[in-house]
Kinemage of the C-alpha trace (Angstrom):
@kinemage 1
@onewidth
@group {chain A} dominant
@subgroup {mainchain}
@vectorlist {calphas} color= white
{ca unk a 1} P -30.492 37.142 26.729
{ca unk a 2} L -33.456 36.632 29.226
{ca unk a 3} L -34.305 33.498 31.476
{ca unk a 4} L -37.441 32.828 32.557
{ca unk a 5} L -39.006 30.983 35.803
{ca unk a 6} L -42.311 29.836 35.627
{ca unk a 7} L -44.907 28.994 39.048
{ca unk a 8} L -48.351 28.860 39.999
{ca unk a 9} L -48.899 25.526 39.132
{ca unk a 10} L -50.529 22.949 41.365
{ca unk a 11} L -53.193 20.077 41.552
{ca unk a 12} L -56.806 21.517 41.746
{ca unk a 13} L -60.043 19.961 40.728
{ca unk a 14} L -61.739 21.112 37.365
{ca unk a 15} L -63.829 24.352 37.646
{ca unk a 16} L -61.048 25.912 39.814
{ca unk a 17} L -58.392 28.351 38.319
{ca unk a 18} L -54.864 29.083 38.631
{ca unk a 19} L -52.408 32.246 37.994
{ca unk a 20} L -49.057 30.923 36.421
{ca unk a 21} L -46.227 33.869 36.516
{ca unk a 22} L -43.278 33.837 34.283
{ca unk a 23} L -40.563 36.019 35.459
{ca unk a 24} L -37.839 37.071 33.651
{ca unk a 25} L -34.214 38.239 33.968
{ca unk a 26} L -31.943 39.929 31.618
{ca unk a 27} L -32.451 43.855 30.031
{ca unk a 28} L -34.082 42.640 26.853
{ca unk a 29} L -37.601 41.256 28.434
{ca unk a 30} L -39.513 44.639 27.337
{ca unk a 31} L -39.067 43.826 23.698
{ca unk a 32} L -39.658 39.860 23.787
{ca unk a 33} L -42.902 38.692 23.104
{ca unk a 34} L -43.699 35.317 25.234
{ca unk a 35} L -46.062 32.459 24.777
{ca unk a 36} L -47.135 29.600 27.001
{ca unk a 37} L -47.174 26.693 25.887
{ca unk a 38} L -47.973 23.411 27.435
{ca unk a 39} L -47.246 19.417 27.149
{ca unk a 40} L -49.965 16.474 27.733
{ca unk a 41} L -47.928 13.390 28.975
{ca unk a 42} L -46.589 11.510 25.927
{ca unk a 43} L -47.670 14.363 23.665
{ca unk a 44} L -46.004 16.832 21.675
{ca unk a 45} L -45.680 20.660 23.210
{ca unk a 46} L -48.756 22.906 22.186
{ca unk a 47} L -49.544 26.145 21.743
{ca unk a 48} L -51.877 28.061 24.496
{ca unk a 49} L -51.412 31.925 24.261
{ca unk a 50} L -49.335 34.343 23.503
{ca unk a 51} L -48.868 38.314 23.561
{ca unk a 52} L -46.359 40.744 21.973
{ca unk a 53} L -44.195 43.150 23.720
{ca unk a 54} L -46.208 45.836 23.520
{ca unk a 55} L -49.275 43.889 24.272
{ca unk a 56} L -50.880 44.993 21.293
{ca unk a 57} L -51.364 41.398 20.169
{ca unk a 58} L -52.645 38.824 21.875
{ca unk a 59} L -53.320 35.070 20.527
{ca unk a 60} L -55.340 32.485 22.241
{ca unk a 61} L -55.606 28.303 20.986
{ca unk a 62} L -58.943 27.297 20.692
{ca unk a 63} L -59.181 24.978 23.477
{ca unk a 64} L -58.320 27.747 25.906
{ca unk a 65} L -60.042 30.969 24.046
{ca unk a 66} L -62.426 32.521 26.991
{ca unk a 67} L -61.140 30.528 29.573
{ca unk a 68} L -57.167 31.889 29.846
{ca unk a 69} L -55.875 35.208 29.796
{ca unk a 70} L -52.334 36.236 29.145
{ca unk a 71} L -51.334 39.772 30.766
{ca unk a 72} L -48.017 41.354 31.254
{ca unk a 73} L -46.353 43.858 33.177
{ca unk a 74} L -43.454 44.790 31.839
{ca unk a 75} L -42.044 47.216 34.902
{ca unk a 76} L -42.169 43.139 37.025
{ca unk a 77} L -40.910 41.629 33.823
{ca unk a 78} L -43.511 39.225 34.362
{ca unk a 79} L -46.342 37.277 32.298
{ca unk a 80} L -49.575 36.199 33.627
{ca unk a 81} L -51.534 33.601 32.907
{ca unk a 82} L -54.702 33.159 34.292
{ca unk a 83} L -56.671 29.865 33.884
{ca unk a 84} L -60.424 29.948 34.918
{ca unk a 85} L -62.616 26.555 34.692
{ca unk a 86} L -60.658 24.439 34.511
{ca unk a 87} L -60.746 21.121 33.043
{ca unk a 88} L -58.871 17.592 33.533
{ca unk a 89} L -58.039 18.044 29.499
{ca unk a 90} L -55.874 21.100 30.941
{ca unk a 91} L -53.482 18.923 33.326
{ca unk a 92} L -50.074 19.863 31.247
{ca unk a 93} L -46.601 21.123 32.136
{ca unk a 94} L -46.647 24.593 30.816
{ca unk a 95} L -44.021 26.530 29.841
{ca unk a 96} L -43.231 30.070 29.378
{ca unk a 97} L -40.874 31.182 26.127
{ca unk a 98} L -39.591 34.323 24.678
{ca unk a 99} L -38.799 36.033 21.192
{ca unk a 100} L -36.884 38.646 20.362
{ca unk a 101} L -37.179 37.818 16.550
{ca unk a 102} L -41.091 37.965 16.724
{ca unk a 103} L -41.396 40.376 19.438
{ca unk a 104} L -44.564 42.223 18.149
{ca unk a 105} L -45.838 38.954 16.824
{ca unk a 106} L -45.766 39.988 13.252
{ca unk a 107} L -45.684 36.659 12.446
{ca unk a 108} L -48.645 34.721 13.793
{ca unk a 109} L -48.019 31.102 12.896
{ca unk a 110} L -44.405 31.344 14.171
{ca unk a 111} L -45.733 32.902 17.852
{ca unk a 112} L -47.977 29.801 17.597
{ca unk a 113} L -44.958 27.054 16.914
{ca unk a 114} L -43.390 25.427 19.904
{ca unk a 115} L -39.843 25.250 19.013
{ca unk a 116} L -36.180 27.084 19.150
{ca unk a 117} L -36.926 28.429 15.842
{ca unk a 118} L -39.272 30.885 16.913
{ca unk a 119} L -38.759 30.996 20.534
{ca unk a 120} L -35.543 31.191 21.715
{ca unk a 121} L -35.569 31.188 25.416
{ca unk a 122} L -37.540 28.370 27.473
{ca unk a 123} L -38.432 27.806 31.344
{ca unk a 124} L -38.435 24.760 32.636
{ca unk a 125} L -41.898 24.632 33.265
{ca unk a 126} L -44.515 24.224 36.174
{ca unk a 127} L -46.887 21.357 36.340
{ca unk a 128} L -50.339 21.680 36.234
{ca unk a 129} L -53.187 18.757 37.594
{ca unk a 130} L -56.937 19.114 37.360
{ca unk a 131} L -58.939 16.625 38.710
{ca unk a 132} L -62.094 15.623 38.033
């Protein structure tokens, strides 16, 4: 079981960045992989990044690719994600989630899939504003 607590978020205007932290509790965090994800207002959850337990793979959407970077220490059981130039597009709740199924991402277009399927264990998420 893990639970995970995301934070960092906060209203900033566009160029700025932000580090969102997921934390997580419970003995099998090591050997989850986690993804952020995020969700426009009146939109459906999307993928942003993800990275395996080992860290050995690391997936990025296209609309964040060179801008975020996803980073984890597993000794903190903790996931980074830091957001550089920002842009109003960005504004989002984002969520952390884990898998223990897909833990070394074997299985690209499932790390990539918002849903219980594939991730079993959600935060509750940490707003995000950019303003232009």
């Amino acid at each position: 079981q893990v639970q995970l607590v995301e934070s960092g978020g906060g209203v900033v205007q566009a160029g700025d960045s932000l580090r969102l932290s997921c934390v997580a509790s419970g003995p099998s965090f090591s050997r989850a992989a986690i993804g952020w994800f995020r969700q426009h207002p009146g939109k459906e959850r999307e993928f942003v990044a993800a990275i395996s337990s080992s860290t050995t793979k690391i997936f990025y959407a296209d609309s964040v690719r060179g801008r975020f970077t996803i980073s984890r220490d597993n000794a903190k059981n903790t996931v980074h994600l830091q957001m550089n130039s920002l842009k109003p597009e960005d504004t989002a709740v984002y969520y952390c989630a884990a898998t223990l199924r897909n833990g070394d991402l074997k299985w690209q277009v499932a790390a990539m899939t918002p849903d219980n399927r594939h991730y079993e264990h959600w935060g509750q998420g940490t707003q995000v504003t950019v303003s232009s």
